[in-house]
C-alpha positions in Angstrom: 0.0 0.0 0.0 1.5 3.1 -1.4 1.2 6.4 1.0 -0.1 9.9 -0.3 2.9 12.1 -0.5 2.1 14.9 1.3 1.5 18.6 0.0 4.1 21.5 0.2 1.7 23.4 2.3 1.3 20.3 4.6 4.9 20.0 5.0 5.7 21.2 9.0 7.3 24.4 9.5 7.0 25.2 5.9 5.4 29.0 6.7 8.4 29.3 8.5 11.0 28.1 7.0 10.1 30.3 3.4 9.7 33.4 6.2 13.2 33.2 7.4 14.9 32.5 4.3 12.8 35.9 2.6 14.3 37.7 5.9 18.0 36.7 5.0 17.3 38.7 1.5 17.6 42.8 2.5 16.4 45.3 0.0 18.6 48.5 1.2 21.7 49.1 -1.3 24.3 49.1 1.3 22.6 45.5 2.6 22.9 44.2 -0.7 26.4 44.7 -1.2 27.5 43.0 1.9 25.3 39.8 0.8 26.5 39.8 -2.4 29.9 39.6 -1.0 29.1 37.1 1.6 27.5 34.6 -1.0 29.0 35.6 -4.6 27.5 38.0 -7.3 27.6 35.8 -9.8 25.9 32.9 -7.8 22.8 35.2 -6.8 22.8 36.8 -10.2 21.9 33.5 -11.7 19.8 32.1 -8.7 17.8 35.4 -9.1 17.3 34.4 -13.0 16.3 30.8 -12.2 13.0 30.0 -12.1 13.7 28.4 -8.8 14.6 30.8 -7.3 13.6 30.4 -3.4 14.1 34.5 -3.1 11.6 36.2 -4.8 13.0 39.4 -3.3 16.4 38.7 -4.7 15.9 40.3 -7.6 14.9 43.8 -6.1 17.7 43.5 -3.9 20.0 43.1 -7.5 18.3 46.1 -8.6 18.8 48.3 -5.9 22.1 47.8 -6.1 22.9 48.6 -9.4 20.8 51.6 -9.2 23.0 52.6 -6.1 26.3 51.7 -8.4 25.1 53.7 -11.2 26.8 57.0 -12.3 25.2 60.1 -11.4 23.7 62.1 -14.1 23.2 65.5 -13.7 19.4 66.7 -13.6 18.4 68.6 -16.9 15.9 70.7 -15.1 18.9 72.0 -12.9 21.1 72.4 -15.6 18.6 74.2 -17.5 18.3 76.3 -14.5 21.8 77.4 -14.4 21.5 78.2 -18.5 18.4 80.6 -17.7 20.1 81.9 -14.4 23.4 83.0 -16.5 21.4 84.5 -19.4 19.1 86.6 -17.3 22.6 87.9 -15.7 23.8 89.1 -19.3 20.4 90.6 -20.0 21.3 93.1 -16.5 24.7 94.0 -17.8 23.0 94.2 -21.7 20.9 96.3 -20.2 23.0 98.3 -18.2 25.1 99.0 -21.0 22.0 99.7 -22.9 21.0 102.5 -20.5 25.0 103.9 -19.9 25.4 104.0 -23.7 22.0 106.1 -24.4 23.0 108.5 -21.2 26.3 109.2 -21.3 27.4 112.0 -23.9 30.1 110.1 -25.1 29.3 109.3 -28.9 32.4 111.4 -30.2 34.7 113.2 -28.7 37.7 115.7 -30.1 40.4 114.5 -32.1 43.8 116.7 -31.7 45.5 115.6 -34.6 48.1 117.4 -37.5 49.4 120.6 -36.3 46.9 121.6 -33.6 48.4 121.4 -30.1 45.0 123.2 -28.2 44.3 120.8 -25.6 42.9 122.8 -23.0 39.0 122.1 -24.3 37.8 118.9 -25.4 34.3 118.5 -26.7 31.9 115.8 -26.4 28.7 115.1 -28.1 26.0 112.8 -26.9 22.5 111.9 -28.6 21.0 114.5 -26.1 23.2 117.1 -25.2 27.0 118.2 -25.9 29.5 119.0 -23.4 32.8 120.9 -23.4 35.2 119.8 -20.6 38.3 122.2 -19.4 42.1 121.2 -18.9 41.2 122.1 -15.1 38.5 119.4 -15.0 35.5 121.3 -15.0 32.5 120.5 -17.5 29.7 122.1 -18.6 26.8 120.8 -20.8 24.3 122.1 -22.8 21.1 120.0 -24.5 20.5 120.3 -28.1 18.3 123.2 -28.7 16.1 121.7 -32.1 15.6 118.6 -32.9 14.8 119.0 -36.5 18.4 120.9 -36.7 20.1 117.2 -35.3 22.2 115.1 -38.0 19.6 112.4 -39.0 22.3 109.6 -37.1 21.5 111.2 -33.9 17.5 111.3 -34.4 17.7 107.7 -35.2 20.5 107.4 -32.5 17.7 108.7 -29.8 14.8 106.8 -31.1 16.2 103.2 -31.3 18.2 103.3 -28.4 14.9 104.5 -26.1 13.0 101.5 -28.2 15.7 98.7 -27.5 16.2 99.7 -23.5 12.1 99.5 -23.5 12.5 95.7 -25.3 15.4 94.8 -23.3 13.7 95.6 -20.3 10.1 93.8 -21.0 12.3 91.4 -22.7 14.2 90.7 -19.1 11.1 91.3 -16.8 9.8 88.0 -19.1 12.5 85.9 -18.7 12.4 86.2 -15.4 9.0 84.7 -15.4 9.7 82.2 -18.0 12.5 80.9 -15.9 11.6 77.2 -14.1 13.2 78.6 -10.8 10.4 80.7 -10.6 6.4 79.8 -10.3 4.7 82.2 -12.0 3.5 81.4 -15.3 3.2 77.8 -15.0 2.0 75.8 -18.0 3.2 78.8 -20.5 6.9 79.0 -19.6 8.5 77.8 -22.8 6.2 80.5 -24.5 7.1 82.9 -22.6 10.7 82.4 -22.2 11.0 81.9 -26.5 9.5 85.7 -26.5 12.0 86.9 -23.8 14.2 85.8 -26.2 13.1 87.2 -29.2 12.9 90.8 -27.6 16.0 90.7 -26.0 17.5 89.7 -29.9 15.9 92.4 -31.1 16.8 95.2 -28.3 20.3 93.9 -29.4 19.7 94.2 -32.9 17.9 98.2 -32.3 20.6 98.9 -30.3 23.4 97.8 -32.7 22.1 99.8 -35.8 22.0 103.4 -34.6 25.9 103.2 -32.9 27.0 101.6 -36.3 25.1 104.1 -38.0 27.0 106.8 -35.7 30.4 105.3 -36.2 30.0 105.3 -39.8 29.3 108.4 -40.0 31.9 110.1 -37.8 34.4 107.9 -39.4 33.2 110.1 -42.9 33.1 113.3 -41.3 37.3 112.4 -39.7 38.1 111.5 -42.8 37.0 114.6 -45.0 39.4 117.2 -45.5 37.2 119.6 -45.6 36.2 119.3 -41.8 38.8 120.8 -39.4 36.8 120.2 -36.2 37.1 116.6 -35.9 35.5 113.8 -34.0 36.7 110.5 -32.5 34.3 107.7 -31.8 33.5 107.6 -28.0 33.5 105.3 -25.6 29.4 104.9 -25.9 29.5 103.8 -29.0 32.1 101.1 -27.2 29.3 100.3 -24.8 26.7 99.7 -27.0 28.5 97.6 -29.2 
């Protein structure tokens, strides 16, 4: 007479026996890597693949360890942080420059060149007043009476520059909000931070135009003989560019 064989579940101590061994498998990367040293990577690698594997929780303690070994990569959301963070710094000093290069009357200044050794004045024009300065230091200024009588370099000079520090500060102000340090705006950023752009281009652009313009034409008016009170380019026309 042949005897049932007895079911797993029947088997004594067989709750047990499956607890313990699931408590000698930890899940915590730092647990792991002291297990797998104790018993041999290779050895649990392929137990974990077998289909008899008496360790279900094996395999997530494999995983958790080669997500703890894996190289760090750097978060593109941060990253893309620090991009934004660095451009809306150049858009303060762009616009600073913006603003010193549309104040300052500093466009052209006196050239003492050929046989003229008069150095005690020095003149200096600007796109809103003109200014003589003494060999003693002092200066005095005086704003451009008609604005019809202005070369037509300076009218565009004052028009363009006022219209690229008004872009280049919406243009900044926008940025700002478009930036994902910030939460305003959320759900429109990328719109709002592609128009930042495109104003702050063309502030650049606006700005770029009337100091050429004004280089150009000082350059003409130094190099015709027929002008004996001669102009250098100033050191606004350096800032703007």
């Amino acid at each position: 007479m042949t005897l049932p064989t007895p079911a797993p579940n029947a088997l004594p101590n067989a709750g047990r026996v499956r607890t313990e061994r699931e408590r000698v498998v930890p899940t915590h990367p730092t647990s792991c890597g002291f297990f797998l040293a104790g018993v041999g990577g290779a050895t649990c690698r392929s137990l974990a693949d077998s289909p008899l594997n008496p360790h279900p929780e094996l395999k997530i303690c494999l995983s958790a360890l080669d997500q703890d070994n894996s190289p760090e990569t750097t978060d593109p959301a941060m990253a893309s942080s620090g991009l934004q963070a660095l451009g809306i710094c150049l858009c303060v000093l762009g616009l600073i420059g913006a603003v010193a290069c549309c104040v300052m009357p500093r466009w052209s200044q006196s050239s003492f060149v050929g046989a003229s050794i008069v150095t005690a004045q020095s003149h200096q024009d600007g796109i809103w007043k003109a200014c003589v300065t003494q060999s003693t230091g002092q200066q005095q200024c005086k704003v451009y009476d008609s604005i019809l009588a202005l070369p037509p370099e300076l009218q565009a000079a004052r028009a363009l520059t006022v219209i690229a520090i008004a872009l280049a500060a919406l243009g900044l102000l926008a940025s700002v909000a478009g930036a994902n340090f910030t939460t305003c705006l959320e759900g429109v950023k990328g719109k709002v931070a592609g128009a930042a752009g495109g104003a702050l281009v063309l502030a650049g652009l606006l700005l770029l135009v009337p100091v050429s313009w004004w280089a150009a034409a000082t350059v003409a008016r130094f190099n015709d003989p027929l002008v004996t009170d001669k102009r250098e380019i100033g050191a606004s026309v350096w800032v703007g560019w």
